[in-house]
Residue frames as a rotation matrix with the C-alpha (Angstrom) as fourth column:
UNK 1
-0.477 -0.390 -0.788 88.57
-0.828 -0.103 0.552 106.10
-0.296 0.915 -0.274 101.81
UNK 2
0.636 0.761 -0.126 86.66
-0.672 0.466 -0.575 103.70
-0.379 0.450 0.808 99.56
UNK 3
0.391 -0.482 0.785 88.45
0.331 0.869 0.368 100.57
-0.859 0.116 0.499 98.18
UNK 4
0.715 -0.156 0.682 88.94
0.675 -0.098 -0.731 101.78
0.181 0.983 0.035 94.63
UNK 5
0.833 -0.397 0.385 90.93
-0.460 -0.884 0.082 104.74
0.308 -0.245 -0.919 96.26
UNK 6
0.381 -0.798 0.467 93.46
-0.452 0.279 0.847 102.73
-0.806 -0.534 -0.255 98.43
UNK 7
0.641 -0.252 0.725 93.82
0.655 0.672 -0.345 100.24
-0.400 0.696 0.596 95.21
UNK 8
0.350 -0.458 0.817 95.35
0.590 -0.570 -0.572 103.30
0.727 0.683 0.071 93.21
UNK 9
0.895 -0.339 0.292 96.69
-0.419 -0.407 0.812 104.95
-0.156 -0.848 -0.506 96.41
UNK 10
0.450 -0.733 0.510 99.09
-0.114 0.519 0.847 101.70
-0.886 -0.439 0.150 96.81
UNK 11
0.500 -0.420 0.757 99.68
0.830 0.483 -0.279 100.54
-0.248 0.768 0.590 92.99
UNK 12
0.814 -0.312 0.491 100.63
0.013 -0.834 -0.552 104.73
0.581 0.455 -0.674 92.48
UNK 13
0.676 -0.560 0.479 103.02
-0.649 -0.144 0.747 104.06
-0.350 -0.816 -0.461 95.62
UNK 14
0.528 -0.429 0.733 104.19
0.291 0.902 0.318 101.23
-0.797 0.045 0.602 94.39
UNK 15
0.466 -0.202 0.861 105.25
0.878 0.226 -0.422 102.47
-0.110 0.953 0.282 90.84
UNK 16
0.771 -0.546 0.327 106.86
-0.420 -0.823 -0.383 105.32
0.479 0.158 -0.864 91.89
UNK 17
0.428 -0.813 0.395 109.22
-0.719 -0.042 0.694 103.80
-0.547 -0.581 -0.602 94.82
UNK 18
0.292 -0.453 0.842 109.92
0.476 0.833 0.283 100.52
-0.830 0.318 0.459 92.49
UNK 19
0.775 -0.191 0.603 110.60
0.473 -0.458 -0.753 103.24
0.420 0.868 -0.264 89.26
UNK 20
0.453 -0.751 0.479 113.35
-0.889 -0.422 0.178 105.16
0.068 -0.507 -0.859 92.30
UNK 21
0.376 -0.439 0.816 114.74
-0.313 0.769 0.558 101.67
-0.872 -0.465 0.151 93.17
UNK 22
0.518 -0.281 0.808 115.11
0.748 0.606 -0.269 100.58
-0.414 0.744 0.524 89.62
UNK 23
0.947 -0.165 0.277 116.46
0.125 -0.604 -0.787 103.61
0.297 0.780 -0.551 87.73
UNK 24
0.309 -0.858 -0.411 120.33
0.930 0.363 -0.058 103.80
0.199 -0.364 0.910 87.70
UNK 25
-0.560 -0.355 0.748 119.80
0.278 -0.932 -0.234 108.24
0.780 0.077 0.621 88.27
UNK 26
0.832 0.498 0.245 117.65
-0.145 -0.231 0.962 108.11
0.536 -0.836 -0.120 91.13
UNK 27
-0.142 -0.802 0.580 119.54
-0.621 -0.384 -0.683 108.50
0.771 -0.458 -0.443 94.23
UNK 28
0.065 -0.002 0.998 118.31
-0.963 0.264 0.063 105.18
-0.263 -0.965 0.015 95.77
UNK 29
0.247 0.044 -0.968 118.82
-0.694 0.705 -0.145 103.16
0.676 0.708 0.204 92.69
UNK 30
0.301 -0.302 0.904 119.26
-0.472 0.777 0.417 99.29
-0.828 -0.553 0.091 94.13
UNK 31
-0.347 -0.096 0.933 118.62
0.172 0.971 0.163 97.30
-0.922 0.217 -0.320 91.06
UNK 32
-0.903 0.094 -0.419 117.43
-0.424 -0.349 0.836 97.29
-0.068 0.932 0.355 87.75
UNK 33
-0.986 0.163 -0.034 115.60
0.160 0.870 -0.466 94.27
-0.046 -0.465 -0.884 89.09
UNK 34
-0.813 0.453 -0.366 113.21
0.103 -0.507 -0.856 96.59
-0.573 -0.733 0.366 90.27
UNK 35
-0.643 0.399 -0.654 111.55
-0.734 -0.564 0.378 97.70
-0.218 0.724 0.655 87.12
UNK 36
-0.830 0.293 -0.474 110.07
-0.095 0.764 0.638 94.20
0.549 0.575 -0.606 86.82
UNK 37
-0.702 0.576 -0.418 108.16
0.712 0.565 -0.418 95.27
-0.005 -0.591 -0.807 89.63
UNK 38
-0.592 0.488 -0.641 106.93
-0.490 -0.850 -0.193 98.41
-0.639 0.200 0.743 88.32
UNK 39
-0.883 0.109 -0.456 105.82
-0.356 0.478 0.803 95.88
0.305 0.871 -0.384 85.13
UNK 40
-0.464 0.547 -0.697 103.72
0.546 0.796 0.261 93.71
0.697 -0.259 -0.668 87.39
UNK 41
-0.662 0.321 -0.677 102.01
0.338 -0.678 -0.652 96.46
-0.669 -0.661 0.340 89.35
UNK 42
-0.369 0.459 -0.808 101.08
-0.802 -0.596 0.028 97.68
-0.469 0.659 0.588 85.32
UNK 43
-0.870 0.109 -0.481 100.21
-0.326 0.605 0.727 94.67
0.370 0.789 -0.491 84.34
UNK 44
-0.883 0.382 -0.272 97.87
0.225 -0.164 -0.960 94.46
-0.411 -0.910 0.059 87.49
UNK 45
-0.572 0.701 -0.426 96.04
0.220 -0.370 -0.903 97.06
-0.790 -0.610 0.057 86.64
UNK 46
-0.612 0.440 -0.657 95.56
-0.774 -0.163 0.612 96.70
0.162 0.883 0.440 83.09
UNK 47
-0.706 0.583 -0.402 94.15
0.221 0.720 0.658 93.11
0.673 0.376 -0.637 83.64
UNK 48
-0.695 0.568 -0.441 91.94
0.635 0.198 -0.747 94.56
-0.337 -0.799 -0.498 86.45
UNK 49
-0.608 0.215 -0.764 90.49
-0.382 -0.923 0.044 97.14
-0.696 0.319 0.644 83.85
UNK 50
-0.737 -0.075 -0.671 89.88
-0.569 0.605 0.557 94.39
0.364 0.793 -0.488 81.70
UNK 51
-0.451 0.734 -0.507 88.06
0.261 0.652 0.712 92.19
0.853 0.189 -0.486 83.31
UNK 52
0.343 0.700 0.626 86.39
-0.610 -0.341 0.715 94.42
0.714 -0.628 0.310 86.45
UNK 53
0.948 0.174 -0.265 88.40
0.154 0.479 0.864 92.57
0.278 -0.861 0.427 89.14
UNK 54
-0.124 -0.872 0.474 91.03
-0.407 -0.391 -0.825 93.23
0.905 -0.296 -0.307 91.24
UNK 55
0.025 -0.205 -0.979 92.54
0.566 0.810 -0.155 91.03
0.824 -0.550 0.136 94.08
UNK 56
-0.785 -0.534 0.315 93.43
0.288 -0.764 -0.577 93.73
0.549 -0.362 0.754 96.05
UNK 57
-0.484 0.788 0.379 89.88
-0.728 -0.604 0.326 95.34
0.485 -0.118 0.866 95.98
UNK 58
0.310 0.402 -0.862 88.64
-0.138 0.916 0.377 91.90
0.941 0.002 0.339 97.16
UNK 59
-0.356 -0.288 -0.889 90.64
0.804 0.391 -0.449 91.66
0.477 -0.874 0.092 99.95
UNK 60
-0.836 -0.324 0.442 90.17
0.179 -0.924 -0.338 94.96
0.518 -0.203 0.831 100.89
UNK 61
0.146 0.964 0.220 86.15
-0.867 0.017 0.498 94.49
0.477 -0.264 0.839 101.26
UNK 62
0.244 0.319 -0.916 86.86
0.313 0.868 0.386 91.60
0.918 -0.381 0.112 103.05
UNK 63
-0.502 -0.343 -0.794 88.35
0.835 0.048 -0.549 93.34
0.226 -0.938 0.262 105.92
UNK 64
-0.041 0.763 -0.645 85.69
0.940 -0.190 -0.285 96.00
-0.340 -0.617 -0.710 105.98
UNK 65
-0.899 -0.438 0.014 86.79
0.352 -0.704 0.617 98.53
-0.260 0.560 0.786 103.53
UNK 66
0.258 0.956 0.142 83.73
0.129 0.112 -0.985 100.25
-0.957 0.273 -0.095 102.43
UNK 67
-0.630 -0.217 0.746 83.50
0.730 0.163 0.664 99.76
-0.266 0.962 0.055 98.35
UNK 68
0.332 0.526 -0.783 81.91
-0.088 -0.809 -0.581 102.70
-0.939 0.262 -0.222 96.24
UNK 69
0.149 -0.621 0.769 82.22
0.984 0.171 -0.053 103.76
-0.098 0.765 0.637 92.83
């Protein structure tokens, strides 16, 4: 997998299990709490749309991901 892939791999992982944790009809609800971390997952990736960078993707090529587009 290419870096851009895993980036939206995890943030799609992320915003579903933190959208189950946060909702109070899911059947693993914890917190409302949660939802702030669905927020900051979207906020993420809007500013990484924005300005062509992404922390993530950065680290990722640093440990040897290969990057593509």
């Amino acid at each position: 997998m290419k870096s851009w892939q895993i980036v939206r791999l995890v943030a799609g992982t992320f915003i579903l299990l933190s959208l189950a944790l946060g909702i109070e009809g899911s059947p693993i609800f914890v917190s409302p709490w949660w939802l702030a971390f669905t927020a900051f997952v979207g906020a993420n990736l809007l500013q990484s749309a924005l300005t062509k960078w992404c922390l993530m993707e950065s680290i990722l090529r640093k440990l040897g991901v290969q990057s593509g587009c």
